[in-house]
C-alpha positions as MATLAB code, in Angstrom:
seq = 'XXXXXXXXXXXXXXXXXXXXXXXXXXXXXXXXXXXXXXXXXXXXXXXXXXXXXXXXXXXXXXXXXXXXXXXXXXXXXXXXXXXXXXXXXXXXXXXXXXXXXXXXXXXXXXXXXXXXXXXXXXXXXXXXXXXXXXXXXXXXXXXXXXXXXXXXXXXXXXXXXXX';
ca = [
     -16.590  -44.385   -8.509;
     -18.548  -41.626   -8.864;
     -19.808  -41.447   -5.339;
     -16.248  -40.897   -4.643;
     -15.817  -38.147   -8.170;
     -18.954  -35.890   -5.388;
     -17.146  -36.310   -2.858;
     -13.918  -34.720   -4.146;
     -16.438  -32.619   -6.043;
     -17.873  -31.173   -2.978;
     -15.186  -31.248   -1.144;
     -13.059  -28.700   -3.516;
     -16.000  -26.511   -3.792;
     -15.918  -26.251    0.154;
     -12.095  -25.346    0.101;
     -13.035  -22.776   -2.567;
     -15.301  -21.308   -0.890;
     -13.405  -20.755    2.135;
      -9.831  -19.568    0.565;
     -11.144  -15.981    0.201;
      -8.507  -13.560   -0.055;
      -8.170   -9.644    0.523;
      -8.646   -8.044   -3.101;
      -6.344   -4.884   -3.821;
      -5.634   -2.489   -6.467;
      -2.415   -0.361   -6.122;
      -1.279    2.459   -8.570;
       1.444    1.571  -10.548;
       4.502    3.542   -9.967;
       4.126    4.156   -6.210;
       6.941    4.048   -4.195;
       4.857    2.961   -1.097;
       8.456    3.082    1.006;
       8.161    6.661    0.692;
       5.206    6.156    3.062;
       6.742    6.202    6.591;
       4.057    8.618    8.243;
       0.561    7.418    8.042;
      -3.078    9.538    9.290;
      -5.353    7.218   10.173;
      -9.198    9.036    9.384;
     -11.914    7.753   11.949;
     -13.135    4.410   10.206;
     -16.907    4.455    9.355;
     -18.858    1.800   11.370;
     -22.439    0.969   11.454;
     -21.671   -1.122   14.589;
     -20.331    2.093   16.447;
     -17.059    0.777   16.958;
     -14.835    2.908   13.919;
     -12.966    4.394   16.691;
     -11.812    1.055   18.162;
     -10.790    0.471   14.450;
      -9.117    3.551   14.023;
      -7.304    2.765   17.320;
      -5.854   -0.809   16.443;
      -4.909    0.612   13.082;
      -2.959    3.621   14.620;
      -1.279    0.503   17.547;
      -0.634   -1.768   14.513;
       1.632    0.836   12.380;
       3.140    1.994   15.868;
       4.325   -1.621   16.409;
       5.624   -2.691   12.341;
       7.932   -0.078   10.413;
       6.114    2.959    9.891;
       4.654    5.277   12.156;
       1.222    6.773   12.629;
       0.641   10.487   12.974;
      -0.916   12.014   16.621;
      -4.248   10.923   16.320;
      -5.823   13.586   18.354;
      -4.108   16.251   15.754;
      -5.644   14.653   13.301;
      -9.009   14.255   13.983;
      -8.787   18.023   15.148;
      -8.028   18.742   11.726;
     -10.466   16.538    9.760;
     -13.257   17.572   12.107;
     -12.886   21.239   10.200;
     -13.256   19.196    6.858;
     -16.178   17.716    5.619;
     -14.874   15.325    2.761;
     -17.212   15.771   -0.742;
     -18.864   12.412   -2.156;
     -16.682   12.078   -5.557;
     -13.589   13.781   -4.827;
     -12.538   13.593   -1.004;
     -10.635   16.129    0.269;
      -9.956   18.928   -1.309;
      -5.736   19.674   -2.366;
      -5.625   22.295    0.290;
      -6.983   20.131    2.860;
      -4.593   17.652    2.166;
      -1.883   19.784    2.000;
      -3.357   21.292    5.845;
      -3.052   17.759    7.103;
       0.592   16.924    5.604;
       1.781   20.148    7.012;
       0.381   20.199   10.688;
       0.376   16.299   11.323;
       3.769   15.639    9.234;
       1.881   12.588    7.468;
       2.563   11.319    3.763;
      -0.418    9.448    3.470;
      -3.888    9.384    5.143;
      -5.615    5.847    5.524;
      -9.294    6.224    5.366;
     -11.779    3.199    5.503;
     -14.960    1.496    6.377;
     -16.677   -1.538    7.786;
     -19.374   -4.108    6.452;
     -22.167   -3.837    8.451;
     -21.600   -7.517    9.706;
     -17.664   -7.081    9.543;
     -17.499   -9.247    6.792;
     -15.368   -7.105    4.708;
     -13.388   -3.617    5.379;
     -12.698   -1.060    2.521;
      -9.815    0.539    2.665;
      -8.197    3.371    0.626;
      -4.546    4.796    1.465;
      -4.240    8.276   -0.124;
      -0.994   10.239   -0.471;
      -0.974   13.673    0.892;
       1.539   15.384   -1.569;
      -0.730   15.263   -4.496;
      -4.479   14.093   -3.281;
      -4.217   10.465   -5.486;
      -5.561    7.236   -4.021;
      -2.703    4.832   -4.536;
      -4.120    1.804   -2.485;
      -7.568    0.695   -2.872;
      -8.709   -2.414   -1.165;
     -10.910   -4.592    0.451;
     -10.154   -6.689    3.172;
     -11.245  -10.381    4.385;
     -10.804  -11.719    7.568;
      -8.395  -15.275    6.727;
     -10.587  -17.215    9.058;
     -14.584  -17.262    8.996;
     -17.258  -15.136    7.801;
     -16.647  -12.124    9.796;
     -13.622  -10.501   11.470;
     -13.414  -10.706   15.125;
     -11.674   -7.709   15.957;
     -10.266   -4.411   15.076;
      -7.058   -5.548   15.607;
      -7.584   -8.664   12.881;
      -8.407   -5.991   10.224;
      -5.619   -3.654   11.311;
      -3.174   -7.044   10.978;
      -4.988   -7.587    7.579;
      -4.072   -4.171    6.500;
      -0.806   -4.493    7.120;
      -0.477   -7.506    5.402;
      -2.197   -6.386    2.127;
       0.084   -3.221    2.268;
       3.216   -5.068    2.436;
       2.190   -7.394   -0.365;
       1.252   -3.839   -2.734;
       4.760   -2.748   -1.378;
       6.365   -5.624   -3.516;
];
């Protein structure tokens, strides 16, 4: 009997262990269907390989509901625009990006070293706030595979914050 009470001891610790789930934190009040236009800034990558991120984010909105903004536009404009350490970018910045790329929200984000985990923050352009915080899990393993698995995780965790 208590052979068997370890075995279904260690057996629910392992499923524990591997149901981790993307964590979020959305701003209350946020109309995120009001977000049809999405920036997508270059993802930070140890790894070298934000711009393959940035890419299969910017495929993945094409292909679902909302839209992403000309890339190339955008990273003209962010390239003028060096973000500060506590507060981003600045309201006129933001307001620079809204009105030449035509986006209502800017996604910015970064990878684990290992790809373990992305954190991603979706900001709204109209008034600077961060209304999406989060940090995303691949659903299978220790470490996500490929850009497009985090761009498909994004997309998931949005949806659920849309709710």
């Amino acid at each position: 009997m208590r052979r068997w009470l370890c075995v279904v001891a260690a057996a629910a610790l392992a499923l524990a262990a591997c149901a981790r789930r993307s964590e979020f934190r959305a701003e209350e009040a946020v109309d995120f269907g009001a977000y049809r236009h999405f920036g997508v800034a270059p993802f930070l990558d140890p790894k070298g390989r934000g711009q393959q991120v940035t890419d299969a984010f910017a495929a993945a909105l094409a292909q679902s509901t909302y839209e992403p903004v000309d890339q190339k536009a955008l990273a003209e404009i962010l390239s003028q625009y060096k973000p500060d350490r506590e507060v981003g970018y600045r309201a006129e910045e933001l307001e620079t990006l809204r009105s030449k790329t035509g986006a209502d929200a800017l996604i910015i984000g970064r990878m684990a070293a290992d790809w373990s985990y992305a954190l991603v923050t979706v900001v709204e352009l109209d008034s600077g706030a961060s209304v999406l915080h989060a940090r995303l899990l691949p659903k299978k393993g220790k470490a996500f595979t490929s850009a497009d698995q985090v761009a498909r995780e994004f997309l998931r965790v949005y949806a659920k914050a849309a709710r």
